[in-house]
C-alpha positions in Angstrom: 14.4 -64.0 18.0 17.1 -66.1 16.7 17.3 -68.0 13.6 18.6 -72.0 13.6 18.7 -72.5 9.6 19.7 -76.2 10.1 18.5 -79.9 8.0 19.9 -82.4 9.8 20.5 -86.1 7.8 17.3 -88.2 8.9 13.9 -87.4 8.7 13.7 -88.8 12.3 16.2 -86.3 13.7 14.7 -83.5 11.8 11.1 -84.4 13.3 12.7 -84.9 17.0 14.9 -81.4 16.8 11.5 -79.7 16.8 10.3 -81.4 19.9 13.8 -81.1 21.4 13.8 -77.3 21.3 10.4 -77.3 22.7 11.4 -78.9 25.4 15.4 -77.1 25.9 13.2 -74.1 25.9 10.3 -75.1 28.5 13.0 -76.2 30.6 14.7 -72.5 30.9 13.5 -70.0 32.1 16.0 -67.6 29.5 15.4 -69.0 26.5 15.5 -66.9 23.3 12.6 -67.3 20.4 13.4 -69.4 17.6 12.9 -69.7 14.2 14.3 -72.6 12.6 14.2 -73.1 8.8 14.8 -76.3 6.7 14.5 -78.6 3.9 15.2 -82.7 3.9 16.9 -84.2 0.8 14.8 -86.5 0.1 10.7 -87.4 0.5 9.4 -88.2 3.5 6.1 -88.4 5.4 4.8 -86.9 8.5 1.9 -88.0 10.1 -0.2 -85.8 13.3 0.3 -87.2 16.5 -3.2 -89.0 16.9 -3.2 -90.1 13.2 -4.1 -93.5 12.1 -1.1 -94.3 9.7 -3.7 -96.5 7.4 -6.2 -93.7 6.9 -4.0 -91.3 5.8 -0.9 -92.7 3.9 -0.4 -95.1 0.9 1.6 -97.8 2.8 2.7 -99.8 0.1 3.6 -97.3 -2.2 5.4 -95.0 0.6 7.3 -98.9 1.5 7.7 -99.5 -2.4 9.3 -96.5 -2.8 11.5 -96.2 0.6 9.6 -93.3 1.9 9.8 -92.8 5.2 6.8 -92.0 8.0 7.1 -90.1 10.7 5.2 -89.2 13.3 5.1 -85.7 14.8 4.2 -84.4 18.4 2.0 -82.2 17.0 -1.7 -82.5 15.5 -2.9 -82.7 12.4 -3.2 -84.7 9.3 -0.4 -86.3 7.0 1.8 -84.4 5.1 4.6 -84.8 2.5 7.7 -83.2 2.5 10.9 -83.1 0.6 13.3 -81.3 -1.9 10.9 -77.9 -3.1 9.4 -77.7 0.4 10.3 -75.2 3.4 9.9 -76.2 6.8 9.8 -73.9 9.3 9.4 -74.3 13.1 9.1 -71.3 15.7 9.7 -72.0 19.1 7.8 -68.8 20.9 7.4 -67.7 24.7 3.5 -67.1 25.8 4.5 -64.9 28.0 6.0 -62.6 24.8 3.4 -63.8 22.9 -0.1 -63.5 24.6 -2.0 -63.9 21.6 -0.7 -68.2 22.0 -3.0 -69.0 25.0 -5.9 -69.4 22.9 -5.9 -71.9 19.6 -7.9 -69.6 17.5 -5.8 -66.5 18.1 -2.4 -68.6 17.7 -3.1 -69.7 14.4 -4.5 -66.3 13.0 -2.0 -64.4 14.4 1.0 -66.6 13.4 -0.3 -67.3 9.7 -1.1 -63.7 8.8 2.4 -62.6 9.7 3.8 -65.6 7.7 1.0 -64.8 4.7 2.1 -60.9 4.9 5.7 -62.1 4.4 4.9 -64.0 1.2 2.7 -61.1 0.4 5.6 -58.9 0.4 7.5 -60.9 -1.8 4.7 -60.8 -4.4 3.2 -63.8 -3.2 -0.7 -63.3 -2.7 -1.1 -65.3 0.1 -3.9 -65.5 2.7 -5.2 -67.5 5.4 -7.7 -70.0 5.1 -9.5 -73.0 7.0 -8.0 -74.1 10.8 -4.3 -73.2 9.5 -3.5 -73.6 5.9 -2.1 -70.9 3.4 -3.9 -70.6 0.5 -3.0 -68.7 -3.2 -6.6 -68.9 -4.5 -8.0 -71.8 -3.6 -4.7 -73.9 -3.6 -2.8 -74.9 -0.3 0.3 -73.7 -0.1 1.4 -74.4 3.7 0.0 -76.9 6.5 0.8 -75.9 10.1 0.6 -77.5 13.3 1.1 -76.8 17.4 2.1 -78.0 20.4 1.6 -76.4 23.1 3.3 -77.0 26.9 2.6 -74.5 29.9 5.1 -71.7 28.9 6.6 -72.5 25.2 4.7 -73.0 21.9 6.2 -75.0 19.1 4.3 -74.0 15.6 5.6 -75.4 12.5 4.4 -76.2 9.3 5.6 -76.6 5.5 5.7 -73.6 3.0 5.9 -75.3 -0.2 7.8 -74.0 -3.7 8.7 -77.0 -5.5 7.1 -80.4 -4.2 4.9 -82.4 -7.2 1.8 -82.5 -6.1 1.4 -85.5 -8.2 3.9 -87.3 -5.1 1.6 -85.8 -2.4 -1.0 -87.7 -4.2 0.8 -91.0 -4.7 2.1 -91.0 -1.3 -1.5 -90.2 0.8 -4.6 -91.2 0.9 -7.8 -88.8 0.4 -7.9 -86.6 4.2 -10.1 -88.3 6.6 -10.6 -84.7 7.9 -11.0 -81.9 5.4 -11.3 -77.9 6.2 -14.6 -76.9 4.2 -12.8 -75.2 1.2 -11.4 -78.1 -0.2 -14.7 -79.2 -1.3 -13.5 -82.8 -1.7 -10.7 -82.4 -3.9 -7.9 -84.5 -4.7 -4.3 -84.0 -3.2 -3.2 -83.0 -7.0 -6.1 -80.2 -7.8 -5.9 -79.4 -4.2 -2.2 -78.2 -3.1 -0.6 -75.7 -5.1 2.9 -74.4 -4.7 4.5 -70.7 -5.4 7.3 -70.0 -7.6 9.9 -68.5 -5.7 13.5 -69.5 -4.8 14.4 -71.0 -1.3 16.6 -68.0 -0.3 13.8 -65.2 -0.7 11.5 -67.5 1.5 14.3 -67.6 4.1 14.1 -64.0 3.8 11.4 -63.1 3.8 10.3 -65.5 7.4 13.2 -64.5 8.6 12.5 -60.4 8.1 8.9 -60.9 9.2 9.9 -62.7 12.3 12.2 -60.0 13.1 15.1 -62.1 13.8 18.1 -60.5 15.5 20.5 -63.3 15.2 21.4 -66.7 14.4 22.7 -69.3 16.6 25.2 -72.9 16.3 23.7 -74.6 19.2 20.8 -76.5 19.3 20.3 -79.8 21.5 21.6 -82.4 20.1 22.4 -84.8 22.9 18.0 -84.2 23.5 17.2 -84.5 19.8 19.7 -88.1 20.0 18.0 -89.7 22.9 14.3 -88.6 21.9 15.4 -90.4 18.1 16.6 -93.7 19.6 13.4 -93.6 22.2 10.6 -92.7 20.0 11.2 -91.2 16.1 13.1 -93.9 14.8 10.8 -96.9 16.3 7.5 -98.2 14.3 6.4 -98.5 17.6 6.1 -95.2 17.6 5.5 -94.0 14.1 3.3 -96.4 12.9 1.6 -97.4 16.0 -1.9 -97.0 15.3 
């Protein structure tokens, strides 16, 4: 596997790279497994694929305060990301890894390696719900997937730093909510772990067993899929 640790400068770009290496890696039949790891400047919003924007994020407070929505190709509700939160995407081969045909066995198996790494760094970390990381009874990472006939894309947020309080302000209460949460607010329900970036990086990075880094990524893919579809409220705030 090879590691892209790379934050581009728009939240729009940074949402379309995922997809792009999806696709650059669909389209080969060569492709190396990737792990890319980064964190935006400044807040943002990203919204599941089928979301309705309405339901899930406070509009005029998110346009008050210039905070951009974006919607992902993957499922899932809204979530907030920003300075004091990891994302992480891995861009994986079925054919490595059989345990991605089904759902079920995708999530399990990809969060309990990710939760073992934070376990190893003193973090006590376990799955819980569909795909969230929990430290008690606290959600500590999101995750979603997108799945094409060959390549999986799995990404999700790890966060260290985020205020809650902001996750709050800047989304409405879930329309859909894993058991657990037991109807909690976005403050009493998120959590975060106190650890620095760089030991994160490490420790995904050491779990994930990768080899080697790599410069390229597709940025004439990730361009064109911006000025089509990220960067267009027809497309982000569609429904």
């Amino acid at each position: 596997m090879k590691l892209l640790d790379l934050t581009l400068d728009s939240p729009f770009a940074n949402i379309a790279l995922d997809e792009a290496l999806l696709d650059t890696a669909e389209q080969s039949s060569e492709s190396d497994d990737v792990l890319r790891l980064w964190e935006p400047a400044s807040p943002f919003v990203v919204i599941g694929r089928s979301s309705i924007v309405a339901q899930e994020v406070h509009l005029d407070f998110c346009k008050r305060n210039a905070i951009p929505i974006v919607r992902r190709a993957s499922g899932g509700t809204a979530v907030v990301t920003g300075p004091g939160c990891l994302m992480y995407a891995l861009i994986l081969s079925i054919a490595r890894w059989p345990e991605l045909e089904m759902l079920d066995s995708a999530h399990r198996m990809i969060l309990q390696r990710n939760a073992s790494a934070l376990q190893k760094i003193g973090i006590d970390a376990r799955m819980q719900g569909t795909s969230d990381l929990v430290i008690g009874d606290q959600k500590i990472s999101g995750n979603s997937m997108r799945r094409k006939r060959d390549w999986v894309l799995y990404h999700g947020t790890i966060l260290y730093g985020l205020s809650a309080k902001l996750i709050q302000q800047c989304l409405n209460h879930a329309p859909r909510q894993p058991e657990y949460r037991k109807g909690r607010q976005h403050a009493d329900f998120v959590g975060a772990i106190s650890v620095a970036a760089t030991e994160l990086k490490s420790a995904l990075t050491t779990a994930w067993n990768v080899r080697d880094s790599t410069p390229t990524w597709p940025r004439e893919l990730t361009e064109r899929l911006v000025s089509e579809r990220y960067q267009l409220d027809g497309w982000n705030l569609a429904r």
